[in-house]
N, C-alpha and C positions, 0 to 999 in steps of 0.2 A: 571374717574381716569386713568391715562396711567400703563401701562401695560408693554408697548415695551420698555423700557430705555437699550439706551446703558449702560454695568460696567462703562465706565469713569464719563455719564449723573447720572447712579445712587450714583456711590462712592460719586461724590458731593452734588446731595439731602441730602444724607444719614449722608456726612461730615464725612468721613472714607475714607482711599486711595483705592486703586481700588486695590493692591495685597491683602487686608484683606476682599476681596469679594471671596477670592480663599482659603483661612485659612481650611483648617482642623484641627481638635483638636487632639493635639497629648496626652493628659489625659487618655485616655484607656491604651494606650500603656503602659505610664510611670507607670500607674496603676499595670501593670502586674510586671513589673521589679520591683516595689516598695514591690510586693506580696511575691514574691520568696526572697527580700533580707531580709523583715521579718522571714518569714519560717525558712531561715536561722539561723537568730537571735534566735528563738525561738529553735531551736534543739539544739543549744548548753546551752538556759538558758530558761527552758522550764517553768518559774515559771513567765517571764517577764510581765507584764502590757503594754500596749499602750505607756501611759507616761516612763517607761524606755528602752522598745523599743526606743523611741523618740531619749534619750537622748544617748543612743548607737550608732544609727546610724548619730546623730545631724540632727535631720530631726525636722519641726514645729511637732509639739501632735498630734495638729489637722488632721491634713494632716496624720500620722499615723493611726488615732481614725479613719477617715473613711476610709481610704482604710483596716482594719478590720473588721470594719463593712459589707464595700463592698463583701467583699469574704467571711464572718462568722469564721473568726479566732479569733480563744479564744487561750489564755496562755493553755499549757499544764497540769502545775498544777493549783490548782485554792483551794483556801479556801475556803471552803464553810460554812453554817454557821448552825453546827449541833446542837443547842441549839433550843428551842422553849421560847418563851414571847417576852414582848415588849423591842423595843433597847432603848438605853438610850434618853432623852427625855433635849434637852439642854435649859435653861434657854432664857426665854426672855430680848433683852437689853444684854448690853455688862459690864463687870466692866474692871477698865482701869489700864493702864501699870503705877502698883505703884512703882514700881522699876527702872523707867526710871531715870537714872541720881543717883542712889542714890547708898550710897553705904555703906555693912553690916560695921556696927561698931564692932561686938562679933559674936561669935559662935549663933548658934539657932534665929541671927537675921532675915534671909532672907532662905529659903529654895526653892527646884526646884523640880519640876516633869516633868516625864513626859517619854516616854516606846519607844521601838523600834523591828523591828520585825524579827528575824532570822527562817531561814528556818532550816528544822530540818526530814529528813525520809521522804520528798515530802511533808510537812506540814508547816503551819505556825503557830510557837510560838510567845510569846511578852515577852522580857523582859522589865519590869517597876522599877523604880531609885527614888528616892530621895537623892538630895545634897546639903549638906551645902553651902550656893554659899560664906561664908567667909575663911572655913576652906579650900573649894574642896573637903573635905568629901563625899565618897558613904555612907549616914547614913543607907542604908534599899535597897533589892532588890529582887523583886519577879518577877516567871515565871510562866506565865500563858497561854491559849490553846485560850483566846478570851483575847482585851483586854475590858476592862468591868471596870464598875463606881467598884465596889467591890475590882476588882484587888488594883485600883490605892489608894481605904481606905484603906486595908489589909497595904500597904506597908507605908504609913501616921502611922499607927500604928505600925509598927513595929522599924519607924524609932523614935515615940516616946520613947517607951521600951526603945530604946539604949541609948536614950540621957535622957532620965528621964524628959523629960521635951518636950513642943512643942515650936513652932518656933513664930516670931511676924506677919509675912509676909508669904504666901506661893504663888510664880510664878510656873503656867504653860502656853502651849497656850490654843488655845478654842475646841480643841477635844471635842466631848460632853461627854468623861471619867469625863472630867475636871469640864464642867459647867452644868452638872445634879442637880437638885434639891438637891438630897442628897449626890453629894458631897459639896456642900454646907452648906448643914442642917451640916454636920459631922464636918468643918470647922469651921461657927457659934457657935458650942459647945465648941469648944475649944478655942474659942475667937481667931481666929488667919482670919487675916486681907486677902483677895484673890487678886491677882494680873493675871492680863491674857496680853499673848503677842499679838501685833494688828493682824490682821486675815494675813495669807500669810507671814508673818514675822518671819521665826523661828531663826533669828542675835537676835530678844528679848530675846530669852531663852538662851544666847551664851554660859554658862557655861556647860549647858545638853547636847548643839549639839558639842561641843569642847570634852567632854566626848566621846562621842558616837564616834566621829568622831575616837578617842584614842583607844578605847576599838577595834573597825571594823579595824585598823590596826595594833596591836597587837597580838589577839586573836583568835585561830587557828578556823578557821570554824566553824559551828556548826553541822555540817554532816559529819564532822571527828570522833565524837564521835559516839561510839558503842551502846548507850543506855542513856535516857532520865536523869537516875538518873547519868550516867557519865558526861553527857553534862552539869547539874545541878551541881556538884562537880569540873567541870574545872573553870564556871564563878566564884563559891565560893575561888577557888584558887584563879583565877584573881583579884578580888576586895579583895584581903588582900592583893597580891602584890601591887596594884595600892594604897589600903588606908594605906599603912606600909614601903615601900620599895622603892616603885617608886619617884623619882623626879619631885616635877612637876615644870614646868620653871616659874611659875609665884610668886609662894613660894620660891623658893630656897631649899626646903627640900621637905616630905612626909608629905600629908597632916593631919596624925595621928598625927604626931611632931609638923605640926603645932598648932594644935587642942591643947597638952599637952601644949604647950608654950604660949596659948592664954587664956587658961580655967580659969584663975583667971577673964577675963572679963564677964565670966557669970554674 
């Protein structure tokens, strides 16, 4: 086996030019630069993940995730998960986007779930919704410290109470809040038909993330407030101004007015 090869003899064995015989890896380096403008990131949003590090600084995830990894940097705050028992346990097999294409005829035909997370005193809370997707209705909203298969029942029931009645459909995605046994079983009871948006798809649920997206440019921080039960009393203002007051552009009015103008189709 030769040994002695000229770079120009080997470049061509090898089929690679003869300056990539000279290549050093400049990845260390960018490594370091890439460390420090996290760090960065993170002192002023010390609650960040990977994934919106990512998307802050528009850099790949990946390429984030490990140079994290690489240096052992964690988010400054971090949730952790002070409960004990098992996490929620999601159903085998998928049920499908019955909702696609369709579209609610009446009030209580088509309902949404589905929770979002504000930060709150270096903590994460969840608040969980239920919407009429004909009226736009916030029928039901609860906050909770985890989100959890119970939270998302709690609020199913509560949004029944208001309407007296349950829905024919209920959309969410495949959270395993969502596809738990027992929200399921809880569903099943009520005769009410389940619809799930396809995985990585949250445009399926567009009514909920059109909300959310509403509610997040609106409504003032959540760490502006002084205390839990304030913070809990500002969202309860909010959702009477949004389900009483607010215009929504796809009605033409508020979706309580619409609701009153439509209720003979029950």
């Amino acid at each position: 086996m030769r040994t002695n090869l000229s770079k120009s003899a080997l470049s061509r064995v090898l089929g690679v030019t003869r300056r990539s015989l000279y290549y050093q890896p400049k990845r260390p380096h960018q490594d370091e630069i890439l460390r420090d403008r996290i760090l960065r990131v993170l002192d002023d949003n010390p609650a960040y993940g990977h994934r919106t590090i990512a998307l802050h600084l528009k850099i790949n995830k990946k390429r984030i995730q490990r140079v994290m990894q690489k240096y052992s940097i964690r988010p400054k705050i971090i949730q952790r998960n002070r409960y004990s028992g098992k996490k929620n346990e999601s159903v085998i097999g998928e049920i499908p986007n019955r909702i696609k294409g369709l579209h609610p005829e009446k009030p209580n035909h088509i309902w949404a779930g589905d929770f979002t997370r504000m930060w709150f005193q270096g903590r994460a809370i969840y608040l969980a919704t239920v919407i009429d997707i004909f009226t736009r209705e916030i029928l039901a909203w609860q906050i909770g410290v985890h989100h959890t298969t119970g939270l998302i029942i709690d609020v199913l029931q509560e949004a029944k109470r208001k309407r007296e009645r349950i829905c024919k459909i209920f959309h969410s995605d495949q959270g395993s809040e969502y596809t738990s046994p027992r929200s399921l079983l809880w569903l099943t009871r009520e005769k009410v038909v389940p619809s799930w948006s396809g995985r990585g798809k949250p445009w399926h649920n567009g009514v909920q993330e059109s909300f959310y997206k509403t509610l997040k440019l609106e409504f003032r921080k959540a760490h502006q407030y002084g205390s839990l039960e304030k913070l809990v009393e500002g969202i309860g203002q909010y959702m009477h101004y949004y389900n009483t007051k607010r215009i929504h552009s796809a009605l033409k009015m508020s979706p309580r007015e619409f609701y009153e103008k439509n209720k003979r189709k029950r």
